[in-house]
C-alpha positions as CSV (number, residue, x, y, z in Angstrom):
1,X,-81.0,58.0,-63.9
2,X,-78.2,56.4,-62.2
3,X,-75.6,54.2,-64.0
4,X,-72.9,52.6,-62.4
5,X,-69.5,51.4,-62.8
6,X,-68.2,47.9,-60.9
7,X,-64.2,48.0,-61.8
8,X,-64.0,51.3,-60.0
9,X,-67.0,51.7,-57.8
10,X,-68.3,55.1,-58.7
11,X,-71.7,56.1,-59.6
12,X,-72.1,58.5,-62.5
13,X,-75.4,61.1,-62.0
14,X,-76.9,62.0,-65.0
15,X,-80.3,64.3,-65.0
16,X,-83.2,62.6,-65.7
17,X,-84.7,65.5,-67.6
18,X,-81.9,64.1,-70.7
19,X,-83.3,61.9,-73.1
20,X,-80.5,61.1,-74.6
21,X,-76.6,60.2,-73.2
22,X,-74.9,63.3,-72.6
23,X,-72.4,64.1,-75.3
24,X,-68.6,63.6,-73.6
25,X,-67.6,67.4,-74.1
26,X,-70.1,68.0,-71.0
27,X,-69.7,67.9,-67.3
28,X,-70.1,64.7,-65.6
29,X,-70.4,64.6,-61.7
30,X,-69.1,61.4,-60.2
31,X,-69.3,60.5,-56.2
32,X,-68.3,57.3,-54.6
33,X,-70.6,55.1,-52.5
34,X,-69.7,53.7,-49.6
35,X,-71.8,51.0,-48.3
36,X,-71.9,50.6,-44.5
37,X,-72.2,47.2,-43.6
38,X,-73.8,46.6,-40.2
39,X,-71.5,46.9,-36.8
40,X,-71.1,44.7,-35.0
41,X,-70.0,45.2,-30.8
42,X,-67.1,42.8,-31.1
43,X,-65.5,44.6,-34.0
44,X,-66.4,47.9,-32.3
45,X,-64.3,46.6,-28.9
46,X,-61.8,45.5,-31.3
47,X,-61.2,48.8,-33.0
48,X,-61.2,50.6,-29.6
49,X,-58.3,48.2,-28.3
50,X,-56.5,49.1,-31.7
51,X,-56.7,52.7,-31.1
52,X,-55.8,52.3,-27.4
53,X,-52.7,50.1,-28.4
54,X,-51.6,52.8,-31.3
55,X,-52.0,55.3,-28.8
56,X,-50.1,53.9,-26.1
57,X,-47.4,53.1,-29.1
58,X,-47.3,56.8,-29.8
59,X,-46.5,57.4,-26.1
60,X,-43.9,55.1,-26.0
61,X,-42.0,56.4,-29.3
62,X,-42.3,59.9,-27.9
63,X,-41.2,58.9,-24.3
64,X,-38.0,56.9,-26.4
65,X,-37.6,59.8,-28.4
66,X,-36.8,62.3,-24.9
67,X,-34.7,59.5,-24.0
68,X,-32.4,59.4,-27.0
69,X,-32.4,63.3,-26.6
70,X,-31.4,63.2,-23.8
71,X,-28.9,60.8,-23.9
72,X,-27.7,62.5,-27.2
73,X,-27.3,65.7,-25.0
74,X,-25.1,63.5,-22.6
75,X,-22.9,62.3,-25.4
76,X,-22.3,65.9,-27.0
77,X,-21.2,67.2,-23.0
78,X,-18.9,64.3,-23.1
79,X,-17.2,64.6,-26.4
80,X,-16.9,68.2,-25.0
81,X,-15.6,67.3,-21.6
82,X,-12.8,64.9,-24.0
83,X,-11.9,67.8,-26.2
84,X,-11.1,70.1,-23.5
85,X,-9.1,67.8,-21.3
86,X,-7.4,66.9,-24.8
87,X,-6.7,70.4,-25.3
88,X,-5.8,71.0,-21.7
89,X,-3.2,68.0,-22.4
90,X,-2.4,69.3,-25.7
91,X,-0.8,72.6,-23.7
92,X,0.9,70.9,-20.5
93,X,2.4,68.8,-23.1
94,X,3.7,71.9,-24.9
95,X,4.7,73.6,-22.1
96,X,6.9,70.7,-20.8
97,X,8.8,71.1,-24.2
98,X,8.8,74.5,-24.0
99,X,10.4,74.0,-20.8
100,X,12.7,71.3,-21.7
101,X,14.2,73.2,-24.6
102,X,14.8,76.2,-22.4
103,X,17.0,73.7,-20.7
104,X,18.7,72.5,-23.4
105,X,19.4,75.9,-24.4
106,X,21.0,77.5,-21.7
107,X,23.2,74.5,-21.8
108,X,24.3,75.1,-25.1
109,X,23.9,79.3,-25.1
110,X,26.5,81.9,-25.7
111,X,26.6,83.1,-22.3
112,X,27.4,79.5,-20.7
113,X,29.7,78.8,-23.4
114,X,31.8,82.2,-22.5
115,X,31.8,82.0,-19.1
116,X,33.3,78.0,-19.3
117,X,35.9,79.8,-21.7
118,X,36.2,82.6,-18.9
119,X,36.7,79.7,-16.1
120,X,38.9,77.7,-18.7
121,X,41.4,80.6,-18.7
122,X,41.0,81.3,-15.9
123,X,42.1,77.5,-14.5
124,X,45.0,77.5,-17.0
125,X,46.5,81.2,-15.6
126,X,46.2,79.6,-12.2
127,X,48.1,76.8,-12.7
128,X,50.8,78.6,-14.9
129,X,51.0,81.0,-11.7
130,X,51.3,77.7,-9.6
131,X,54.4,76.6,-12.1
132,X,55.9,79.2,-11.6
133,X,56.0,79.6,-15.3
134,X,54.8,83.2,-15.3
């Protein structure tokens, strides 16, 4: 005996051999039925294009997908190429400042400072020899 259920389109089996309903406590098997409805060739040509369409969809996201990997492989060499030539400019422009404050330096070191001293003297004994004052 077969019953069956509209609002959720499920069949219950119950043996036939039970004379009465089976208490709920015991096992119930329920399958769904699906009704075929006859095919017809237009709807089968239709669902072939669908399938060739969604398949040639798939290709395309796939092939878009090895392009945006590749061109995010492109970007990440870039932004490598930028940071070394920053960091390449980074250190010339340190070096230059190293360089100029060498400069500056000397100019203003002990050892320059003496030896104008030394020369300084060195002028003013001259010309006091020159006087005639020594």
């Amino acid at each position: 005996m077969l019953t069956g259920r509209a609002e959720t389109g499920a069949e219950l089996a119950v043996p036939e051999h039970a004379p009465e309903r089976a208490a709920p406590s015991e096992e119930v098997a329920v399958r769904h039925v699906v009704v075929a409805e006859p095919v017809e060739a237009p709807v089968v040509a239709d669902l072939l294009a669908l399938r060739a369409q969604a398949a040639a969809a798939t290709a395309e996201a796939e092939r878009l997908r090895d392009r945006v990997r590749v061109l995010e492989s492109w970007v990440e060499a870039a932004a490598r190429s930028r940071r070394l030539e920053y960091v390449q400019a980074q250190r010339l422009a340190m070096m230059k400042a190293v360089e100029r404050d060498e400069r500056f330096t000397f100019v203003l070191s002990l050892p320059l400072l003496l030896l104008a001293l030394y020369c300084g003297a060195l002028a003013v004994l001259v010309w006091l020899l020159l006087e005639g004052r020594l």
